[in-house]
N, C-alpha and C positions, 0 to 999 in steps of 0.2 A: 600897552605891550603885554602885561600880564593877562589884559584880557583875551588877545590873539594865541598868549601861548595855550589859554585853558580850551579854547574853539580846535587848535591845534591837537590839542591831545583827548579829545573828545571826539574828533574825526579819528583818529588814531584807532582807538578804542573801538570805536564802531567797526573798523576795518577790522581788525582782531578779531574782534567778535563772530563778525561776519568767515571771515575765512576758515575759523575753526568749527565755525556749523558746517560751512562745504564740505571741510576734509572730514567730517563724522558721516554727512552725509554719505559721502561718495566711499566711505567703507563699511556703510550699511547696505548698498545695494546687492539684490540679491535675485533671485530666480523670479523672482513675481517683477523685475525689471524687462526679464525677458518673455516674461508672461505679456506683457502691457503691448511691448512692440511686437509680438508673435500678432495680435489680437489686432492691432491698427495696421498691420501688414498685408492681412486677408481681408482687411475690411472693402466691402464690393461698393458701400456706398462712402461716406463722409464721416472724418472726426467732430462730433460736435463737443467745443469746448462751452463749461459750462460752472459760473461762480459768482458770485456776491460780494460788492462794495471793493477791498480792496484787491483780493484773488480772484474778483472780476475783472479788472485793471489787468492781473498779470496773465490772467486766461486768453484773454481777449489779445496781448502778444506773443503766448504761446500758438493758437491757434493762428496770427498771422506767420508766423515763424513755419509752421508745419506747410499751411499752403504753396509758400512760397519754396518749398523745399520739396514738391512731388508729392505730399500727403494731403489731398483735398480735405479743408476745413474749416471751419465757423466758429462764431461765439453768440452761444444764446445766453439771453440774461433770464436766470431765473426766475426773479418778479413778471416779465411778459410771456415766460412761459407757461404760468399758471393762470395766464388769460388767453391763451390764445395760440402763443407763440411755439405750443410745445408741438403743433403740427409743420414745422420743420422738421421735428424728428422720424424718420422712418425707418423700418425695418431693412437691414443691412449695413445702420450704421452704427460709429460708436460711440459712445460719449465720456467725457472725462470730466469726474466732477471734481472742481475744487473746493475746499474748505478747512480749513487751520483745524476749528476743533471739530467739525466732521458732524454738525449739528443745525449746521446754517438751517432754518426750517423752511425757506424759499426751494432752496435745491433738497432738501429729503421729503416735500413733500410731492416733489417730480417722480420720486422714486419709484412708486407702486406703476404707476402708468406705464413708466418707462420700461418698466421687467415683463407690465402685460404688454407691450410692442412689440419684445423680443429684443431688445437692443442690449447689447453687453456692458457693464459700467468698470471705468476705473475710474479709484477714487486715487487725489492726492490729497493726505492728509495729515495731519501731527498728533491723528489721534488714532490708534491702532482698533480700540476694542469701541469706537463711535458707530453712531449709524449710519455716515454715510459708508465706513470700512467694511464694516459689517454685509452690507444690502449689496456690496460692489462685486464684481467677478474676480478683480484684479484690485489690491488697496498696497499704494505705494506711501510710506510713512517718511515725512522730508524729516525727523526726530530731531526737532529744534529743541533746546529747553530751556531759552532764555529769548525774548527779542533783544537788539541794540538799543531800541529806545530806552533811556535810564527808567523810566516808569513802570517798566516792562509791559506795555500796554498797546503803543501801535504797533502795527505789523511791519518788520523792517527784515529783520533776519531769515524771520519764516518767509516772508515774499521773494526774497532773493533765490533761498533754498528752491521755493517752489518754481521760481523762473528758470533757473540751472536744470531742474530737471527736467522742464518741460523742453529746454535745447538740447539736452544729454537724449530724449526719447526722438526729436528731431533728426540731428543729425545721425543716429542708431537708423532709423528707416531709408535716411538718405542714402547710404552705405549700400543698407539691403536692396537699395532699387536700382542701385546702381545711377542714381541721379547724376547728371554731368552738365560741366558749367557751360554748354548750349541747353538745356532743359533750362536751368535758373535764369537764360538770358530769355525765355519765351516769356518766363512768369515776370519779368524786368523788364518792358521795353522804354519804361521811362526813364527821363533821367543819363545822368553820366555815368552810372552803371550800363543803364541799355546800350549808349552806345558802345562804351567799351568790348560789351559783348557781342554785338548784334553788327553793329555799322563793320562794312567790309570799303576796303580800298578803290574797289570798281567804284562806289558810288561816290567818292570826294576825289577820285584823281582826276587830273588835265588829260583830257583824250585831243584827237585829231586836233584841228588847229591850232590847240595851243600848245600840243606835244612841241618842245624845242629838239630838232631833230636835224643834222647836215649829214650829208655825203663825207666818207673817208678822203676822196680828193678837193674838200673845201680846204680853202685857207684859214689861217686862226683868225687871220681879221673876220670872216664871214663866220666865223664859228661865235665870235665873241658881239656880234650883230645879231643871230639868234639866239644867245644867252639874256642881250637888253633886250631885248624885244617880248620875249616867252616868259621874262620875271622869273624863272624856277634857281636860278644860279648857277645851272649846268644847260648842255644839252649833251645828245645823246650822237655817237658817231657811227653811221652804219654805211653795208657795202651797198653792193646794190641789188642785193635781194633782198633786202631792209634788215637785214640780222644785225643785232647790236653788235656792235665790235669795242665800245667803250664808251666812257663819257666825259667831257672836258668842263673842269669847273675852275674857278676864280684861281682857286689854290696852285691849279695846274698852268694859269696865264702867269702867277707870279713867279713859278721857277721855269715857266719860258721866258722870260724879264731878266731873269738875274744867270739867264744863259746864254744873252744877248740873242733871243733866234729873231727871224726878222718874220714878223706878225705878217705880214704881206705877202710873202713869198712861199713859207713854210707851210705844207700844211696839218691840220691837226690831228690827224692819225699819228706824228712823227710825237705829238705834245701830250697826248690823251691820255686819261688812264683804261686800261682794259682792262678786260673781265673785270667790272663794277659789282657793285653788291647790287642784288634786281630780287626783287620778289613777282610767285606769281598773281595771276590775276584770280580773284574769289579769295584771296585769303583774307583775314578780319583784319582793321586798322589798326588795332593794337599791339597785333603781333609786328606790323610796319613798322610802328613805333618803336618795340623793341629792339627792333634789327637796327635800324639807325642809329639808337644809341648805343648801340652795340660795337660798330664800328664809327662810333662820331660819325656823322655824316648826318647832315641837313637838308637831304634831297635824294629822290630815286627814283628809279624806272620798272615801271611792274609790267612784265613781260607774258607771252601768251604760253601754251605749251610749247613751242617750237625757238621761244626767246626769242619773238620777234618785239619790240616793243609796241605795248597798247595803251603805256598812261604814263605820268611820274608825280609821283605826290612830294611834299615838301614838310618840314615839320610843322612850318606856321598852319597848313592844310589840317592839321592832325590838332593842334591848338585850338586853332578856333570850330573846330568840329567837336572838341570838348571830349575829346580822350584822353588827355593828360589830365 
């Protein structure tokens, strides 16, 4: 127990530690912040993110973060750029080098090349007056002054700082570009993100035959014959120009039940509910989603311009299509 509370308060600690870098950070930020994203804003080519061992690590999900956000960009590693790799680099793009103490000798000896290409450097660093600050057009300082590690030796604190900023410079361009969450669903299409984003109603809803659909002069027996029949729980009640005039579901047979109507003779226009909640057709599933739990309801009918019915989707549709 003693030893859980000391792990206990040892996480603690780190958390402390850690939060009060951020908030130093984030009221050191200054005009060379909007230098940084002035710079990766006009950039015609690519962000190349660029850094060593562990701020290689962080570079390498800054740079995923940026791409996926409207800012085309990469992670070169230093060591293969000094063989080879640095002909990724071309003139129009920009590069951000990471490095704690700003000395990494992998990424400053990129450096000379990289200024004879033309390509503009921001540095993030904890070292203001280093050489990578120095050589940079743009030197953003994450100003740690301790790491979390008790040793004060691996990089915990300063990595954090420096992944925060690289999402603080992210979302800062997203902004600028006006990025919208059909852009992030192009760069997503994997995944239960992608659908959420991407998948639309047209393509998982019940069309034509399975559409459960009766005439206003059906009976509630034949109505509740195309309910077992269509599986959806409902079906849909229209005239005879197919316009939906409402829908009859389970809920509406049980207080035809306890109103004694005679299932046979009645018919379900008299039983129905009109004007139903109905989405149109092209809109995304997840907004579907919404709308039904919006109004409880477990089934619906996506309709054309005209509100003629063209499908009805159901929530298990929406489940196992992997949008919830």
């Amino acid at each position: 127990m003693s030893e859980q509370k000391s792990f206990l308060e040892t996480a603690k600690t780190v958390f402390q530690n850690e939060i009060e870098a951020l908030q130093k950070l984030q009221n050191s930020l200054d005009e060379s912040f909007n230098q940084a994203c002035e710079l990766m804003l006009h950039c015609t080519g690519k962000v190349v993110v660029c850094g060593m061992g562990k701020s290689g690590h962080i570079g390498n999900k800054i740079a995923a973060t940026l791409a996926s956000t409207g800012t085309p960009a990469f992670f070169m590693h230093p060591g293969e750029a000094n063989h080879g790799d640095l002909g990724m680099l071309t003139k129009g793009d920009v590069l951000i080098g990471i490095s704690n103490s700003g000395e990494t000798h992998e990424l400053t000896g990129l450096l000379p090349v990289v200024k004879r290409i033309g390509v503009p450097v921001i540095a993030i660093t904890n070292n203001a007056n280093s050489t990578l600050a120095k050589f940079s057009d743009v030197a953003l300082n994450i100003n740690v002054e301790k790491e979390a590690c008790s040793l004060g030796l691996a990089p915990t604190t300063s990595t954090t700082a420096t992944l925060v900023l690289g999402d603080a410079l992210a979302v800062a361009l997203l902004e600028a570009k006006g990025f919208t969450a059909d852009d992030f669903a192009l760069s997503h299409p994997g995944g239960s993100l992608g659908r959420k984003l991407l998948l639309t109603v047209d393509e998982i809803m019940a069309v034509e035959q399975e559409l459960p659909l009766v005439k206003h002069t059906a009976t509630v027996m034949q109505a509740l014959f195309e309910i077992s029949d269509k599986g959806l729980g409902m079906t849909g009640i229209i005239d005879d120009d197919n316009n939906l005039l409402g829908v009859f579901t389970d809920g509406d047979l049980r207080r035809a039940l306890d109103k004694q109507v005679d299932i046979h003779k009645s018919t379900v226009e008299q039983v129905m509910t009109p004007k139903s909640v109905t989405m149109i057709k092209g809109k995304l599933a997840v907004d579907a989603l919404n709308l039904m739990q919006q109004y409880k309801i477990s089934a619906m009918f996506i309709v054309d311009d005209e509100q003629k019915p063209v499908g009805a989707i159901k929530m298990h549709t929406l489940l196992k299509a992997g949008v919830v």
